[in-house]
C-alpha positions in Angstrom: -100.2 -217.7 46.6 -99.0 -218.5 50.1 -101.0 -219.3 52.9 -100.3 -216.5 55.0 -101.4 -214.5 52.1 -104.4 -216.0 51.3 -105.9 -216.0 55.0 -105.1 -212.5 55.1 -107.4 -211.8 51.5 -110.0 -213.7 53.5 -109.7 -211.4 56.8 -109.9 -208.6 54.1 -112.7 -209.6 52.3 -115.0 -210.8 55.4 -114.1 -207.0 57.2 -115.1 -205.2 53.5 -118.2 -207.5 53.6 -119.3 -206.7 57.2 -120.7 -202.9 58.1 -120.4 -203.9 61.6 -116.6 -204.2 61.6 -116.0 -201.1 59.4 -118.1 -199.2 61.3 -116.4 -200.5 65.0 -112.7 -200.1 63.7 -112.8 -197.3 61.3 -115.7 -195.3 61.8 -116.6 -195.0 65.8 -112.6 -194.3 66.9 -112.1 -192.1 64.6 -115.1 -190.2 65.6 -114.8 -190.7 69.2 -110.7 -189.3 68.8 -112.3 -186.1 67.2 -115.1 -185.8 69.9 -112.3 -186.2 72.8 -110.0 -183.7 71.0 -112.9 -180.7 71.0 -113.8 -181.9 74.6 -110.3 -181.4 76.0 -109.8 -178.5 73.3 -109.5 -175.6 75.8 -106.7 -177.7 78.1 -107.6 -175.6 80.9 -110.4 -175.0 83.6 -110.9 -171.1 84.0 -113.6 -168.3 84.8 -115.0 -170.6 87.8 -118.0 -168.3 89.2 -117.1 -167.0 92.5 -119.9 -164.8 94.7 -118.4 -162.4 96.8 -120.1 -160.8 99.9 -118.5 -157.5 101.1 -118.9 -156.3 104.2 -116.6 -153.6 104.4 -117.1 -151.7 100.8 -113.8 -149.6 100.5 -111.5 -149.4 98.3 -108.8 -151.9 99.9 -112.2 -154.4 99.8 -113.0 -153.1 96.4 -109.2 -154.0 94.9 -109.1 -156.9 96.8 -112.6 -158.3 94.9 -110.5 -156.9 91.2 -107.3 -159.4 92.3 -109.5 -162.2 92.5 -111.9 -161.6 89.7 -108.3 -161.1 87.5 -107.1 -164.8 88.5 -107.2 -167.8 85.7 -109.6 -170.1 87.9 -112.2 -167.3 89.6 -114.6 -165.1 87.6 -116.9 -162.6 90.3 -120.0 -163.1 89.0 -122.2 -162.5 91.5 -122.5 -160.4 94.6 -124.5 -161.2 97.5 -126.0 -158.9 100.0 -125.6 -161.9 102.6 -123.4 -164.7 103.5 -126.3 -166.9 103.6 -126.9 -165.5 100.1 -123.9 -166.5 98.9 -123.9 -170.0 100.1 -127.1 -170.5 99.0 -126.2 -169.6 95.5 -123.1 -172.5 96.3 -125.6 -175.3 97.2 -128.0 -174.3 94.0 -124.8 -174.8 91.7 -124.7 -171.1 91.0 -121.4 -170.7 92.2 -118.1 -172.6 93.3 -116.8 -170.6 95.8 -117.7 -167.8 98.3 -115.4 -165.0 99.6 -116.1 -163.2 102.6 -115.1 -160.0 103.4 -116.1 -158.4 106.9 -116.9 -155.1 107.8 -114.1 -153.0 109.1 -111.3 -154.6 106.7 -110.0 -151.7 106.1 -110.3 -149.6 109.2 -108.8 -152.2 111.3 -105.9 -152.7 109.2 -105.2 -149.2 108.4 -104.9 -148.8 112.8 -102.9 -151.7 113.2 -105.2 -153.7 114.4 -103.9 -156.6 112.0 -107.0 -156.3 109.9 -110.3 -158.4 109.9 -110.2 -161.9 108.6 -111.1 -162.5 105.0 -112.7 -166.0 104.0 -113.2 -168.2 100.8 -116.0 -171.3 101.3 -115.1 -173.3 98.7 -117.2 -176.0 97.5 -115.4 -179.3 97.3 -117.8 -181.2 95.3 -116.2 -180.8 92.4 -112.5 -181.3 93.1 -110.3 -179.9 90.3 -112.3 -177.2 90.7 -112.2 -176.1 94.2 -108.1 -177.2 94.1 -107.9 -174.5 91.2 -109.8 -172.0 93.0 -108.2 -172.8 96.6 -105.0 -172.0 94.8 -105.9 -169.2 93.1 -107.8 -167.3 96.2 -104.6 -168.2 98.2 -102.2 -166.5 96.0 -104.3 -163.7 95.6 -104.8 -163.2 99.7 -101.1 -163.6 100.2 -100.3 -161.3 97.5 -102.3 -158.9 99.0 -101.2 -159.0 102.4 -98.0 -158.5 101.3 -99.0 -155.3 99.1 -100.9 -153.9 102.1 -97.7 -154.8 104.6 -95.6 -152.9 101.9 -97.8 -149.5 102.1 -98.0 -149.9 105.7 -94.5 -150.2 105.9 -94.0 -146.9 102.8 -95.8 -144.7 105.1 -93.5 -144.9 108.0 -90.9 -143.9 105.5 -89.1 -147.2 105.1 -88.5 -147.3 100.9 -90.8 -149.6 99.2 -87.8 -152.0 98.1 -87.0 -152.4 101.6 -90.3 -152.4 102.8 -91.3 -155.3 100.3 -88.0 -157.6 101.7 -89.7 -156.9 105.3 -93.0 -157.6 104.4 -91.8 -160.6 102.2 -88.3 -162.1 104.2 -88.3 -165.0 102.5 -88.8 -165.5 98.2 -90.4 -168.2 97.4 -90.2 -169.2 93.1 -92.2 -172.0 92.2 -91.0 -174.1 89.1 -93.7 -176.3 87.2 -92.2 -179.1 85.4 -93.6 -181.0 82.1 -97.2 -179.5 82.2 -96.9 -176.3 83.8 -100.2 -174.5 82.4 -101.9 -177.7 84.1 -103.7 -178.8 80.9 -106.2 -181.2 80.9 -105.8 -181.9 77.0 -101.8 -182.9 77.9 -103.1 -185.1 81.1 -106.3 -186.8 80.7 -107.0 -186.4 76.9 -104.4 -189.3 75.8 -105.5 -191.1 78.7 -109.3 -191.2 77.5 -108.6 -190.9 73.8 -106.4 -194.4 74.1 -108.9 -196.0 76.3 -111.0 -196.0 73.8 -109.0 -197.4 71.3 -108.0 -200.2 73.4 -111.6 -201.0 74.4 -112.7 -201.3 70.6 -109.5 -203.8 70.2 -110.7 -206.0 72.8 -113.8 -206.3 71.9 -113.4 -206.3 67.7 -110.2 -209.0 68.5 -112.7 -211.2 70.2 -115.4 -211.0 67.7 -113.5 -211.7 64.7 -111.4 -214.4 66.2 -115.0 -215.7 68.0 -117.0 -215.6 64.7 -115.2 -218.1 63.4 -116.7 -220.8 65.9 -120.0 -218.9 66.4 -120.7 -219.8 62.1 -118.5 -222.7 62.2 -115.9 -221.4 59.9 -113.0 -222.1 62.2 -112.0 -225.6 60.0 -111.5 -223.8 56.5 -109.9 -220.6 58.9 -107.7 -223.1 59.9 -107.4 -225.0 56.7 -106.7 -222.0 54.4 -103.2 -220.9 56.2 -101.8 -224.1 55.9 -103.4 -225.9 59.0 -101.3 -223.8 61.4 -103.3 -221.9 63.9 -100.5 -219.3 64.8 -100.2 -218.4 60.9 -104.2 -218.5 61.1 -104.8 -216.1 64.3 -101.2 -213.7 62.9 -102.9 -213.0 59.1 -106.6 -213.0 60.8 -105.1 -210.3 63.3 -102.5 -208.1 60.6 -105.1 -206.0 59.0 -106.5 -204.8 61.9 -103.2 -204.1 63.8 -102.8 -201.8 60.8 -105.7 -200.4 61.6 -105.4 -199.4 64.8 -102.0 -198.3 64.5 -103.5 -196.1 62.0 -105.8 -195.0 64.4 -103.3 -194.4 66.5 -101.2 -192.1 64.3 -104.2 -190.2 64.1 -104.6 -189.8 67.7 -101.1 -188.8 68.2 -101.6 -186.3 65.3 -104.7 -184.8 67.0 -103.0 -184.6 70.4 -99.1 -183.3 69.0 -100.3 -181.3 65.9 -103.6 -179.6 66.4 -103.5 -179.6 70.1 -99.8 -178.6 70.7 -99.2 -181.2 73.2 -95.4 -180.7 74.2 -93.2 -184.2 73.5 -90.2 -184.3 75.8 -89.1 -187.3 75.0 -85.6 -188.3 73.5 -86.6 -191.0 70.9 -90.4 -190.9 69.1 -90.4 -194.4 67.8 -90.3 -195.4 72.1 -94.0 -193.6 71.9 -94.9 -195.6 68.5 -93.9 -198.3 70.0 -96.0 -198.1 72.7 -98.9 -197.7 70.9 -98.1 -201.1 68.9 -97.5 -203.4 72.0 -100.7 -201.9 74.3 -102.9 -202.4 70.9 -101.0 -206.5 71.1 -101.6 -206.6 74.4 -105.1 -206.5 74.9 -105.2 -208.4 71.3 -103.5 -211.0 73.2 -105.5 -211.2 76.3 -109.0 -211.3 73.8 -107.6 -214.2 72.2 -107.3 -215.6 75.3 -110.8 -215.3 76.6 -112.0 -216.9 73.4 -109.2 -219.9 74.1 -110.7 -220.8 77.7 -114.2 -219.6 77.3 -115.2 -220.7 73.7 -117.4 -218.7 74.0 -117.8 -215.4 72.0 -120.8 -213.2 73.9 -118.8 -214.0 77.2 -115.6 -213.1 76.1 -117.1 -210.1 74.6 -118.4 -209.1 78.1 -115.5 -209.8 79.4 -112.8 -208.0 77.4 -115.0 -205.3 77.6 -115.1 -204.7 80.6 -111.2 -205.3 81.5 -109.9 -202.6 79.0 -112.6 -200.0 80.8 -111.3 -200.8 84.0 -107.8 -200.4 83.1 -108.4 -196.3 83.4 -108.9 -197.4 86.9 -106.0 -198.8 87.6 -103.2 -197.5 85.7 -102.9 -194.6 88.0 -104.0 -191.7 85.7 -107.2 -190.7 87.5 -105.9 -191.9 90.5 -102.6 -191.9 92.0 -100.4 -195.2 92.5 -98.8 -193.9 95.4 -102.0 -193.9 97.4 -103.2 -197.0 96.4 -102.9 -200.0 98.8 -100.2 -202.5 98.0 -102.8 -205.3 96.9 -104.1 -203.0 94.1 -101.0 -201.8 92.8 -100.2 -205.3 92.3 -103.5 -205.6 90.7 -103.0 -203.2 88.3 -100.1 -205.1 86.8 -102.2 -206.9 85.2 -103.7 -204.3 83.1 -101.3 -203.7 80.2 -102.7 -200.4 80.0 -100.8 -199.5 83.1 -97.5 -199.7 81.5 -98.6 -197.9 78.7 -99.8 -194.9 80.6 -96.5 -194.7 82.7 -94.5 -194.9 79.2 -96.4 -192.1 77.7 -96.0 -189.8 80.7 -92.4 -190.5 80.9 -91.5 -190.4 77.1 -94.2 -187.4 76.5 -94.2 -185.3 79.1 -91.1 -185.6 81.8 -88.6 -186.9 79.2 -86.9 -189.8 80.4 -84.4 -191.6 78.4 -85.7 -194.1 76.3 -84.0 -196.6 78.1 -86.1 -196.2 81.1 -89.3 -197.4 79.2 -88.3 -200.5 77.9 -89.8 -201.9 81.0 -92.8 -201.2 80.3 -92.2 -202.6 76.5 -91.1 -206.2 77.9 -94.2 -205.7 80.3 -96.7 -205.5 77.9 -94.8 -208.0 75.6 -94.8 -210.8 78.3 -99.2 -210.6 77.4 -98.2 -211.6 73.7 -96.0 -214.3 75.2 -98.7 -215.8 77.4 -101.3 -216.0 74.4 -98.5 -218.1 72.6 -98.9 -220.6 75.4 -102.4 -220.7 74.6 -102.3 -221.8 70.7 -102.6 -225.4 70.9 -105.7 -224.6 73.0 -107.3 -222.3 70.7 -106.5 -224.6 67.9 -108.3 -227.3 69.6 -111.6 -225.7 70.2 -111.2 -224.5 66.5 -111.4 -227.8 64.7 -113.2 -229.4 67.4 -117.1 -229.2 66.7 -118.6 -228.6 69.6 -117.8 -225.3 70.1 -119.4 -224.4 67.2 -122.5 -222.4 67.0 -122.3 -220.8 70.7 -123.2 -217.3 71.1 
């Protein structure tokens, strides 16, 4: 039996033999890619309880109240005899939005007057939800400005056709590309379902390579590949990069197959292969923390932490564009920044694959720089000194 082989029936039997690991590579992803998946299951944001205090009570008032309550973001669930009503109900949580409408709507519009002015307080704590409602409550007002143009225009006898060009000149068709129901589950879902994938390889990577130091096993680790330390850390590493790829296949299933998240993409293997480099990627920059730090609990913390603050950066929750130079620079150094921009361009917009190899070499250069690090990390691992630290 070679010694590649045999290091790897080690790595086997030590993960069989340890409830810990099972449980951190097997168990809690696959959970947590479940959980995510019914979290995100609805996609989008709707129903958003809207209070509505009308002044005017007419029909035009009354229709007006039915084309908001019909929108996708705004549900009327509450009317209010008051404004102040109504925005207390806002600052009690009761509500996300007030709408206004003042006595005489109708009246005034009817004699020309150009009609009372109708007004949506939107609360902006929450900020997908008042940008769904602003949206929403704006489309409806200009819709019905133009409706009510298109009467006023009908009954001076001008044909409703032509009284609908003249109250509406200029047609304006909007086009949503790549996510155009604005799903959450297509947008944020992979984002937080791969985070969590990527934090549990930091953290498992340094553990089992840390282990070996913290028990003082790191001689016969060493020892049974052959005394190299590259075959040692490769066969030590290989079961759980099929684990997590695994993982991975899963999560992809969840999101593509039960989920119906669209793939534009020309070439499926660019979007496997993504997976597989960002899961090398931060198994190369946990090796290295164990190579400088020989030290397992710090590296731990460490590694930890960096993979959770790669949402951060990688421009998902917060765009590049309006970041300041310095921090877009900073976020190069987060492998999951690459990965992010290769998924949106292979999964939703669907760039050629060409255009994401980039991001590929990117997260590649992190396995290259743990290379340079093997001499190091086969120095602490027969030197005894480092043994025993926490």
């Amino acid at each position: 039996m070679g010694p590649f082989r045999k290091s790897i029936l080690r790595e086997i039997r030590r993960f069989g033999h340890s409830k810990v690991l099972v449980t951190a590579v097997i168990v809690l992803p696959a959970v947590m890619s479940v959980l995510y998946s019914l979290l995100f299951a609805k996609g989008v944001i709707d129903d958003l309880p809207v209070a509505v205090y009308d002044g005017d009570k007419t029909e035009l008032s009354r229709q007006l109240i039915r084309m908001v309550d019909a929108t996708p973001a705004a549900a009327v669930t509450l009317h209010v005899k008051s404004i102040e009503q109504g925005r207390h109900a806002m600052v009690q949580g009761l509500v996300s939005a007030v709408l206004v409408i003042p006595k005489g709507l109708q009246a005034d519009i009817y004699a020309g007057h150009g009609g009372a002015q109708v007004t949506a307080e939107i609360s902006g704590a929450q900020i997908l939800n008042s940008g769904m409602l602003r949206r929403d409550i704006t489309t409806v007002l200009q819709a019905f400005n133009i409706g009510v143009e298109t009467q006023l225009l009908g009954a001076r006898g001008i044909p409703q056709r032509k009284g609908y060009a003249m109250a509406y000149p200029i047609p304006f068709e909007k086009h949503v590309l790549f996510n155009p129901y604005g799903s959450y589950a297509y947008y944020l879902l992979p984002g937080v379902m791969f985070l969590a994938l990527i934090v549990t390889v930091a953290i498992v990577t340094v553990y089992v390579v840390g282990i070996e130091l913290k028990e003082g096993t790191a001689p016969e680790w060493i020892e049974t590949a052959g005394g190299s330390a590259t075959r040692a850390l490769a066969a030590k590493l290989a079961p759980y990069l099929l684990m997590f790829c695994l993982i991975s296949v899963l999560m992809n299933t969840l999101l593509y197959r039960f989920l119906g998240m669209p793939f534009h993409g020309h070439a499926a293997v660019i979007l496997v292969l993504g997976n597989l480099f960002v899961i090398l990627a931060y198994m190369a920059i946990s090796v290295m923390l164990v190579a400088l730090t020989a030290n397992t609990r710090f590296s731990m913390s460490i590694a930890g932490g960096f993979a959770t603050a790669s949402l951060s950066f990688c421009g998902l929750t917060f765009p590049a564009l309006g970041m300041y130079p310095a921090i877009v620079a900073l976020s190069k150094l987060f492998p999951y920044t690459f990965f992010i921009d290769l998924f949106i361009e292979q999964s939703l917009r669907g760039a050629p694959p060409a255009r994401s190899l980039g991001d590929l070499a990117a997260m590649g250069a992190f396995v290259v720089a743990m290379a340079l690090l093997m001499p190091r990390l086969k120095h602490i691992a027969l030197n005894p000194k480092y043994y025993g630290k926490d």
